[in-house]
MARTIKE-451785 format. One record per residue (C-alpha): x, y, z; residue in three letters; residue number from 0. Coordinates in steps of 0.1 Angstrom, whole numbers, plus 2048, in hexadecimal, padded with zeros to 3 digits. Each point is the difference from the previous one (the first is absolute). Layout:
<sites>
   east   north    up   residuo   num
      X       Y     Z       ALA   NUM
...
</sites>
This chain:
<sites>
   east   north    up   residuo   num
    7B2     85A   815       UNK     0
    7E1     7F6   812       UNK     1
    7ED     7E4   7F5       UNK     2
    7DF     80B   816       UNK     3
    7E9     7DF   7FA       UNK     4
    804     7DA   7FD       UNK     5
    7E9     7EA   7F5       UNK     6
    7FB     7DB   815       UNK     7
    7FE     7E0   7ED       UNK     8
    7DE     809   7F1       UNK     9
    806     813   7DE       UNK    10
    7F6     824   808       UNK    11
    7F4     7FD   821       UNK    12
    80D     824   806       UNK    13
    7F3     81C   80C       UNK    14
    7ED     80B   7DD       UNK    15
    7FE     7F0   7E0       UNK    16
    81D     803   7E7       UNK    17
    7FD     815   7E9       UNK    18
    80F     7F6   7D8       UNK    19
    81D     81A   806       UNK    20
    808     7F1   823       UNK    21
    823     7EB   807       UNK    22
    7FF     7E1   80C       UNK    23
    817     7EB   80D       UNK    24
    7FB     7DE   7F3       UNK    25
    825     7EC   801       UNK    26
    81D     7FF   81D       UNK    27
    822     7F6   7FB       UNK    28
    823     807   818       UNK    29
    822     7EF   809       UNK    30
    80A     80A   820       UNK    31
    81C     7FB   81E       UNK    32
    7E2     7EA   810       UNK    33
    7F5     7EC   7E1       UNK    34
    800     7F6   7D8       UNK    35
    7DA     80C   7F9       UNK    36
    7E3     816   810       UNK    37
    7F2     7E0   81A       UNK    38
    81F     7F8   810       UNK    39
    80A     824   805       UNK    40
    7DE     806   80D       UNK    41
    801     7E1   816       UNK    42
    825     808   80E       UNK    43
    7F3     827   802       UNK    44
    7E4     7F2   816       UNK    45
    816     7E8   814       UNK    46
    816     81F   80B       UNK    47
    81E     7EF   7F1       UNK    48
    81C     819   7F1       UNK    49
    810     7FE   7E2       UNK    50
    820     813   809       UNK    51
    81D     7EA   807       UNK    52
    827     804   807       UNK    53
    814     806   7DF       UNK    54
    816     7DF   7F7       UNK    55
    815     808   7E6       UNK    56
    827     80B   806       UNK    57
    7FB     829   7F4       UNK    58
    7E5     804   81A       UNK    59
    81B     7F8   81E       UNK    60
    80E     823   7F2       UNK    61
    7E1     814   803       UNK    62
    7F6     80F   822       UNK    63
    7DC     7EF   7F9       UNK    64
    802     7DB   7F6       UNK    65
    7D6     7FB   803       UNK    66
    7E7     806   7E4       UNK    67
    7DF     7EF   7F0       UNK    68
    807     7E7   7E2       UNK    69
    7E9     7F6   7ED       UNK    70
    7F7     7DA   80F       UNK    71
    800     7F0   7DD       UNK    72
    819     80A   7E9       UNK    73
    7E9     80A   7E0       UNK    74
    818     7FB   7E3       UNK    75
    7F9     7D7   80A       UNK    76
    7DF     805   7FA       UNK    77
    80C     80E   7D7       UNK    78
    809     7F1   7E2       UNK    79
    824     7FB   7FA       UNK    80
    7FD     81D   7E7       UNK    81
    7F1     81A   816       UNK    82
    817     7F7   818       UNK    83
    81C     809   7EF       UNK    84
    7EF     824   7F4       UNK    85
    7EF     80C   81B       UNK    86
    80D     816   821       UNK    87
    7FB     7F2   81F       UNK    88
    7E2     818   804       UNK    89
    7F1     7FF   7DF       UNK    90
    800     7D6   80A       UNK    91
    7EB     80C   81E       UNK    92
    7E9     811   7EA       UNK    93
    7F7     7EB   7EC       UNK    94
    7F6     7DE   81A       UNK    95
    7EC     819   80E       UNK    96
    7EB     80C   7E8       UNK    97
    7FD     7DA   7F0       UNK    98
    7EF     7F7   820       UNK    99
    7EA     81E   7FD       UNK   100
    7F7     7FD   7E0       UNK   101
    7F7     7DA   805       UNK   102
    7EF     80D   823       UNK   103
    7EC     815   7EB       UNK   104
    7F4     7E2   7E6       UNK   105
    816     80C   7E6       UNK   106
    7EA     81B   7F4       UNK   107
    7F6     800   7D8       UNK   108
    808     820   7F5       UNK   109
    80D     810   7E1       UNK   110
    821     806   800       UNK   111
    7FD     827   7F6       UNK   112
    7E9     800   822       UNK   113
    81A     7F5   814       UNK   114
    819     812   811       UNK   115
    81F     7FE   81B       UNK   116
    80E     817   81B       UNK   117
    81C     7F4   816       UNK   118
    812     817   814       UNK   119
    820     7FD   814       UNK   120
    81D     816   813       UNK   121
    81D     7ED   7F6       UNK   122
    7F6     7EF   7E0       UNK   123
    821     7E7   7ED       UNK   124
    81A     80C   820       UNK   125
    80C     7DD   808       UNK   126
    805     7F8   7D7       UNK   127
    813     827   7FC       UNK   128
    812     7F8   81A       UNK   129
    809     7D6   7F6       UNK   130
    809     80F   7E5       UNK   131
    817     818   807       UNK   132
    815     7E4   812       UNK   133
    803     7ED   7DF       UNK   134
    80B     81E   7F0       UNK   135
    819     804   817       UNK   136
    811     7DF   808       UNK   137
    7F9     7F2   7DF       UNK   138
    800     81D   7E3       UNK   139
    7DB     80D   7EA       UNK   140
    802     7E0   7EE       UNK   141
    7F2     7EE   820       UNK   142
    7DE     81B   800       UNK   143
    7E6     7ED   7FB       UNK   144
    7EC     811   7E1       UNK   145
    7DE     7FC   815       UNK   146
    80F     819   814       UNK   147
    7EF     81F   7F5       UNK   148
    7DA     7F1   805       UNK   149
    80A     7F4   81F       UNK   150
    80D     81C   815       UNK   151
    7E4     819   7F2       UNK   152
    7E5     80D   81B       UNK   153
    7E4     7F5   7E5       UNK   154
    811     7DB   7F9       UNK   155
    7E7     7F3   81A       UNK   156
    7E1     80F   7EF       UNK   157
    80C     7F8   7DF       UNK   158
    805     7DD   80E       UNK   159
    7DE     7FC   80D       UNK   160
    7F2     811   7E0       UNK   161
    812     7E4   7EC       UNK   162
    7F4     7E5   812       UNK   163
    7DA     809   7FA       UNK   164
    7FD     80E   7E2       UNK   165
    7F7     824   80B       UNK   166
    7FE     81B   7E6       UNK   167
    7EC     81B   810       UNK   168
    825     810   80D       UNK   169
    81E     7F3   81E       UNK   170
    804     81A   815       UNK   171
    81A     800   820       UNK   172
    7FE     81B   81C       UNK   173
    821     809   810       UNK   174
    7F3     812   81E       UNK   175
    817     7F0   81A       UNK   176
    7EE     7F0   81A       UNK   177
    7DF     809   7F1       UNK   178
    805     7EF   7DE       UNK   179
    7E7     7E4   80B       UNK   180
    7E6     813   808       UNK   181
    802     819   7E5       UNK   182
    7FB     7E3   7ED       UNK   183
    7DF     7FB   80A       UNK   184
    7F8     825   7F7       UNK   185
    80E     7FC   7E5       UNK   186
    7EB     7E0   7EE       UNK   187
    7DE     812   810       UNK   188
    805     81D   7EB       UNK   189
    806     7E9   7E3       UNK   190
    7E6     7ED   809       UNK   191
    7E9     81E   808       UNK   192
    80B     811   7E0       UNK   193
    7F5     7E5   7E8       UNK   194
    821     7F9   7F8       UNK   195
    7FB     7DB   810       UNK   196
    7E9     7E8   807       UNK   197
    81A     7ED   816       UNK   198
    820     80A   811       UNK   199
    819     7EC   812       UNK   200
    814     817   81B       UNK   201
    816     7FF   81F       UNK   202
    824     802   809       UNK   203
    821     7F1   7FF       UNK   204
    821     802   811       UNK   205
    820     7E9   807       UNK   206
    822     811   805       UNK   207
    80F     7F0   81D       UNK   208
    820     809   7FC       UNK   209
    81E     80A   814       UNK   210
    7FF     823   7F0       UNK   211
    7DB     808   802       UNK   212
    7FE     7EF   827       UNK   213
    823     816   806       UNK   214
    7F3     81F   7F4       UNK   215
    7E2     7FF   810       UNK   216
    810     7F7   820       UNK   217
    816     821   7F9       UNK   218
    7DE     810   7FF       UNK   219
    7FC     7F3   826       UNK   220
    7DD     7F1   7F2       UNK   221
    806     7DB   809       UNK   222
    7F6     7F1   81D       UNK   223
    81E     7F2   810       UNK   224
    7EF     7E6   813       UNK   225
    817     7E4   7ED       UNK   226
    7FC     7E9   825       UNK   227
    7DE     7FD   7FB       UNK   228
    7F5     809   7DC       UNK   229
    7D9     7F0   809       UNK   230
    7FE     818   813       UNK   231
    813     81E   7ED       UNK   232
    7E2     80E   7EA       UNK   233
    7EA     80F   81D       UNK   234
    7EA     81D   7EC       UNK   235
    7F0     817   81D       UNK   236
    814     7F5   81E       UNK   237
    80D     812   816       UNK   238
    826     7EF   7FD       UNK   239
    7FE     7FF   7D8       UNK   240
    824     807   7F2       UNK   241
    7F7     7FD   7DC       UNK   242
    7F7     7F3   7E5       UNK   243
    805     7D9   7F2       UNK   244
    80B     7FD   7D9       UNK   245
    7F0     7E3   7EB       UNK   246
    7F7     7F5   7E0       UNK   247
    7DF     7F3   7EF       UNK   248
    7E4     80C   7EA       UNK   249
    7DC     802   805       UNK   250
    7E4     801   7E2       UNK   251
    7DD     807   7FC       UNK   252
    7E8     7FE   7DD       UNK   253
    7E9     81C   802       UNK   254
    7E1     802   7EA       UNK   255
    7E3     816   7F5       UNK   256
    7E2     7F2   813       UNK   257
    7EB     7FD   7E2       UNK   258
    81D     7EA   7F2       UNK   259
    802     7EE   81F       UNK   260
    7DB     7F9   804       UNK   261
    7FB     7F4   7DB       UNK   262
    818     7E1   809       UNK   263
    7F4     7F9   820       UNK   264
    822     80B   812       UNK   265
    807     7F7   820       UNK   266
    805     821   812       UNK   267
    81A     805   81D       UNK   268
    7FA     826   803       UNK   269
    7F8     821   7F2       UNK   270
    81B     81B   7FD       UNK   271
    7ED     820   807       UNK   272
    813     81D   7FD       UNK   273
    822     807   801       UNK   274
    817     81D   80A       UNK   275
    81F     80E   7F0       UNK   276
    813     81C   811       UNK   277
    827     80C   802       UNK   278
    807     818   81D       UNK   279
    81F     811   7EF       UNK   280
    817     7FF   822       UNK   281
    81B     7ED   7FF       UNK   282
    80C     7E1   7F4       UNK   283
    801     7E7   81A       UNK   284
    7EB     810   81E       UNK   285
    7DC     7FD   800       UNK   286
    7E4     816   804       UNK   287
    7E0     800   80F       UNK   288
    7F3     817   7E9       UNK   289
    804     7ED   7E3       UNK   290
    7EE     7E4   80C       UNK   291
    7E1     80F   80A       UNK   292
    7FA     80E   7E0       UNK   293
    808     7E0   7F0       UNK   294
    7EC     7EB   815       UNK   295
    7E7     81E   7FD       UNK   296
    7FF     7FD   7DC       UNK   297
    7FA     7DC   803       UNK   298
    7E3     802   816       UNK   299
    7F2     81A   7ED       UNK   300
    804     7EC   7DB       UNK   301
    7ED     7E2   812       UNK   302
    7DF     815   80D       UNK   303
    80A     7FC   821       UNK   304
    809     816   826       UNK   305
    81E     7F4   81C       UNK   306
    7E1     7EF   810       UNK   307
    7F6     7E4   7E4       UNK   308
    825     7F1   805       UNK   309
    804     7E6   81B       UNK   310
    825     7F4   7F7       UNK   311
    81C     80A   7F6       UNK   312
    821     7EE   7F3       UNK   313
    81B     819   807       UNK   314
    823     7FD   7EA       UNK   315
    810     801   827       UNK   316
    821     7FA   7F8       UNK   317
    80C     801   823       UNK   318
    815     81E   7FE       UNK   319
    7FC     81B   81E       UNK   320
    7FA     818   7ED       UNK   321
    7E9     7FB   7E4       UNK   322
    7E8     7E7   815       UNK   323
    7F7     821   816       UNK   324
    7FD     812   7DE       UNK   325
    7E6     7E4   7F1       UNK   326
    7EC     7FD   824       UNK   327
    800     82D   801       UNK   328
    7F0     7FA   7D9       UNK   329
    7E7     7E6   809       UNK   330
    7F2     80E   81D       UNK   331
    7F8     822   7EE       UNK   332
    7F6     7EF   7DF       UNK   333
    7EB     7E4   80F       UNK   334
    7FE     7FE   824       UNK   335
    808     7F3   81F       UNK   336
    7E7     7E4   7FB       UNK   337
    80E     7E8   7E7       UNK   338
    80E     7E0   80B       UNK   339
    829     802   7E9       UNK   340
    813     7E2   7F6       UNK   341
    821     802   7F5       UNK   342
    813     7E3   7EA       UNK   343
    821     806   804       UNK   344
    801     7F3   820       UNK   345
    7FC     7E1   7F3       UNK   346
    813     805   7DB       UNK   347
    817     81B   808       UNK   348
    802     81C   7E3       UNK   349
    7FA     7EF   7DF       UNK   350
    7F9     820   7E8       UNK   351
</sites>
């Protein structure tokens, strides 16, 4: 997905004037390896500061990579002793984020039947399916905890989020690996765009680090193995990248129909354009250019826009050899040469 123009600090000081079945993007909210909330992940972002650090707990000194991204604040501190004790790891995520994004968009006053949720993910409950298959074990089905269920299921985190505002216009979870987040997006336009909403909270959520998810993906041979230097291990587009950097965090945005928006005097952050949604049908794990042209084609095309209206581009850029040439082959003959491209992870390491 391409979001093709932002907005500065001046409500719709785009390029044209909103119309009532735009999207707007009027609230921010993440935890992240470099901070608890959206400004101090910007500011450490900015600072060039990394979030990936050297594993310290006693599994990792089995693993052949011992580095990843934590989240900087553990978010079930930032919960109620409750919610701690039924939410996943990653549904926790979830939900800080989009409480600071729904307080960064003023709290919006809509109807409850107007509001909806999508939160997407590639893992979803692993870390409680897999805590809990321990008790299970060493300890017999009496020691499950009866949470369980809600928990370790891909659409716990929406249903989390969707519980904590209200929303009754529909929770709705992508599972589209690393894409989940993103589709997201597409996702509460459509809603949004349909006249199913008025407001949507979106974004994406992931936290499994765990000996079995960092072990099989090592087995996979998609890990950076940089565990003597892991500030410098997440390296998207250079030349000695050795893969990718797994973390854990969750990033939300509230989206809302410009005429919505411009009724309560909402402070704007952006508009989301267009989007794109493709699958290339080639193989599981390997990318293809292909795919990503006609997605990012689609996008362009959805917003009203050609390759040479887009001046940046934040790339996914995992760091992996193979599928950084595949994104830089899919920009260049979607967009251009000409854009200036960012890529986060060399900062958060692989979050979602």
């Amino acid at each position: 997905m391409l979001p093709a123009t932002t907005e500065t600090n001046r409500p719709y000081a785009g390029r044209r004037t909103p119309r009532s079945a735009d999207v707007l993007v009027t609230g921010l909210g993440a935890t992240t390896p470099l901070g608890g909330d959206v400004p101090s992940s910007w500011a450490a972002l900015l600072s060039g500061r990394s979030g990936v650090t050297r594993l310290d707990t006693p599994w990792a000194e089995r693993l052949p990579v011992r580095i990843a991204g934590g989240m900087y604040e553990d978010p079930v501190f930032r919960l109620d002793r409750v919610r701690r004790r039924r939410l996943d790891r990653s549904q926790a995520a979830a939900v800080v984020a989009a409480g600071e994004a729904w307080t960064d968009a003023g709290a919006p006053q809509v109807e409850a039947e107007r509001l909806a949720v999508v939160v997407g993910t590639g893992i979803g409950g692993g870390l409680t399916l897999l805590e809990q298959d321990d008790r299970l074990e060493q300890r017999g089905p009496r020691a499950i905890s009866p949470h369980t269920v809600p928990m370790l299921m891909p659409n716990g985190s929406a249903a989390a989020v969707g519980l904590l505002l209200g929303a009754r216009a529909g929770t709705h979870a992508p599972n589209s690996a690393c894409a989940s987040g993103a589709e997201a997006l597409a996702v509460g336009t459509l809603l949004i765009r349909s006249g199913r909403a008025d407001v949507v909270v979106a974004g994406g959520t992931d936290a499994c680090l765990h000996p079995l998810a960092l072990g099989a993906f090592a087995r996979m041979r998609a890990l950076s193995l940089r565990n003597d230097a892991p500030d410098l291990a997440s390296r998207p587009f250079d030349q000695e990248r050795d893969g990718f950097v797994m973390s854990e965090g969750a990033g939300m945005v509230v989206l809302e129909r410009a005429g919505f928006a411009r009724a309560r005097g909402a402070h704007v952050h952006a508009t989301l354009s267009g989007a794109g949604v493709t699958s290339d049908a080639y193989d599981v794990t390997l990318p293809a250019a292909e795919g990503q042209v006609r997605a990012i084609g689609a996008a362009l095309r959805d917003a009203g826009l050609t390759g040479t209206d887009i001046d940046h581009v934040n790339a996914h850029a995992t760091g992996t050899p193979l599928g950084d040439v595949t994104e830089a082959v899919a920009v260049r003959e979607a967009v251009g040469r000409h854009p200036a491209v960012t890529a986060c992870k060399s900062a958060t390491g692989h979050l979602q």
